[in-house]
C-alpha positions in Angstrom: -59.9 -160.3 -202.7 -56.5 -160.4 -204.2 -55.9 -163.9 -203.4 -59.3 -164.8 -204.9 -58.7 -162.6 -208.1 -55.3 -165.0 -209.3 -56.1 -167.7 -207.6 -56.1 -170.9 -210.3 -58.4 -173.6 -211.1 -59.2 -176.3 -208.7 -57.2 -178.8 -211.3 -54.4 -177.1 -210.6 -51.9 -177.7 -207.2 -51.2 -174.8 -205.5 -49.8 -173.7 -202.3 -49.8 -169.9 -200.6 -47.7 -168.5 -197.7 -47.5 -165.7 -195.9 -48.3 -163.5 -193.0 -52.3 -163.4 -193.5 -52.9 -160.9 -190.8 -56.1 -163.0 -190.1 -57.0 -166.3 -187.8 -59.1 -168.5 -189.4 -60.3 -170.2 -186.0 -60.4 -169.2 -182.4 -57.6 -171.3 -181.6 -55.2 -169.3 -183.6 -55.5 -166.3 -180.8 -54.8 -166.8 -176.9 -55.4 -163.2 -175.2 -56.9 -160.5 -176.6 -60.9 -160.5 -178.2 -61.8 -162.2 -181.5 -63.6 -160.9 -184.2 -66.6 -162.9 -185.0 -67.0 -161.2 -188.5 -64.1 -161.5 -189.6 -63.5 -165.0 -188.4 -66.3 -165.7 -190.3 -64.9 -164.2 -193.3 -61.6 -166.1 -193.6 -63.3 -169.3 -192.8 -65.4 -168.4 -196.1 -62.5 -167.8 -197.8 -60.8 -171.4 -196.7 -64.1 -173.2 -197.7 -64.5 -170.5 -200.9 -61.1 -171.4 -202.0 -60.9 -175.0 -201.2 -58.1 -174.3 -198.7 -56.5 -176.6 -196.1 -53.7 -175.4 -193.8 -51.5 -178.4 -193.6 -50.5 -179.3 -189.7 -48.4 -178.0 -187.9 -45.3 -179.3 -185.6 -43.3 -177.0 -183.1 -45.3 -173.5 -182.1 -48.7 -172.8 -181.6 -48.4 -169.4 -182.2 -46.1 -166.9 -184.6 -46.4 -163.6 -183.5 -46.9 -162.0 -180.3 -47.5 -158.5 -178.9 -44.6 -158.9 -176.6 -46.8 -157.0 -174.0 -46.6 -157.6 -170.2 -50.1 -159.5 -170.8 -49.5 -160.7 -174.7 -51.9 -161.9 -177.2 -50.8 -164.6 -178.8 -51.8 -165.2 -182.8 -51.0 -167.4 -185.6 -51.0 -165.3 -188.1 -48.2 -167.2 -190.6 -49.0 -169.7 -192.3 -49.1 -172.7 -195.6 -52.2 -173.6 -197.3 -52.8 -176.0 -199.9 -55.3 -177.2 -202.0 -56.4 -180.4 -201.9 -55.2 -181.1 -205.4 -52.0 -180.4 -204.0 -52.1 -182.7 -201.1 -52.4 -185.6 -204.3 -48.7 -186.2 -204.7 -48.1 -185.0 -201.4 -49.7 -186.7 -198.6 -47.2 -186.3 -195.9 -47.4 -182.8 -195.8 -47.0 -180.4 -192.8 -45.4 -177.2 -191.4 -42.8 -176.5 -189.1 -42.4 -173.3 -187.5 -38.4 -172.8 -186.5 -36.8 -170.6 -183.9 -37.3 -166.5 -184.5 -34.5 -164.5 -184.8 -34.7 -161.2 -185.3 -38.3 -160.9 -186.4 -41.4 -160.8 -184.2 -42.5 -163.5 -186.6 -41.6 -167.2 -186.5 -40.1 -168.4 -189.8 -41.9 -171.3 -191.4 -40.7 -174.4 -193.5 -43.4 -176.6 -196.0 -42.1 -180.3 -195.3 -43.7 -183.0 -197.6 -43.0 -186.1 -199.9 -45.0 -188.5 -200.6 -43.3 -191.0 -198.0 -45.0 -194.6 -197.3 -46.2 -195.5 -193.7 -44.4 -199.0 -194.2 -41.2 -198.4 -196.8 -40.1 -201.4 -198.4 -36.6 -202.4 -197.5 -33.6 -201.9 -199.4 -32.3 -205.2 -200.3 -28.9 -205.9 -202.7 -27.9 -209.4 -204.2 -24.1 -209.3 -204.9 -24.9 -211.9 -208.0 -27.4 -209.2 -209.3 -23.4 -207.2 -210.6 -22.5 -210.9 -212.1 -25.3 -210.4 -214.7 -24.7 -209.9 -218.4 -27.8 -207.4 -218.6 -27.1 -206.0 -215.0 -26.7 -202.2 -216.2 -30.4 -202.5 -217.7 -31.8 -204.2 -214.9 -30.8 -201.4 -213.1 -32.2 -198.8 -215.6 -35.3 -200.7 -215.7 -35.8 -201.0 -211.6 -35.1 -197.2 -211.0 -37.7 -195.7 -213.9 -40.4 -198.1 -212.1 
């Protein structure tokens, strides 16, 4: 409800992170029971919203009950809204090691970096060039 309440318009891009205390499917939980009703409810909120969680690389999981049988839960997270992922396609999480917490620290990694990157090429005769200084001031604001 408090999300909803400030949440801004779907023009806008905006990202959220936290520890949402919630799993949003029933892959997010190894051990323990799930609770239909409220998995149902955050997935509402995710579509409600217009949510994605970006993926993820390193854990599964960022909390555990540290019990002899522990439940697993990934309860830490990023989401993003799709007008977010717009300048941003390369976007995903990493979860780093834990130290000190009995949550696992999270970093938002993103850019807008090109499958196939045009290489970096230099002409020495390009610095020979009467107009060279604008040439470069011209390539680097396109």
């Amino acid at each position: 409800s408090e999300i909803r309440s400030c949440c801004p318009s779907a023009d806008l891009p905006w990202v959220i992170c936290g520890d949402f205390n919630s799993i949003f499917d029933p892959l997010d939980k190894l051990g323990g029971k799930h609770n239909r009703e409220d998995l149902r409810h955050d997935q509402n909120f995710l579509r409600d919203l217009q949510l994605i969680e970006p993926p993820s690389l390193g854990r599964r999981f960022t909390w555990t009950n540290g019990q002899s049988n522990p439940i697993w839960v990934k309860l830490d997270r990023f989401l993003v809204n799709a007008r977010w992922t717009s300048p941003f396609p390369r976007v995903f999480q990493n979860y780093l090691p834990r130290f000190g917490s009995d949550h696992v620290p999270i970093r938002l990694e993103f850019g807008s970096h090109t499958i196939n990157p045009r290489a970096f090429r230099f002409e020495k005769a390009w610095c020979l060039s009467d107009n060279f200084e604008d040439l470069i001031i011209q390539w680097w604001s396109q």
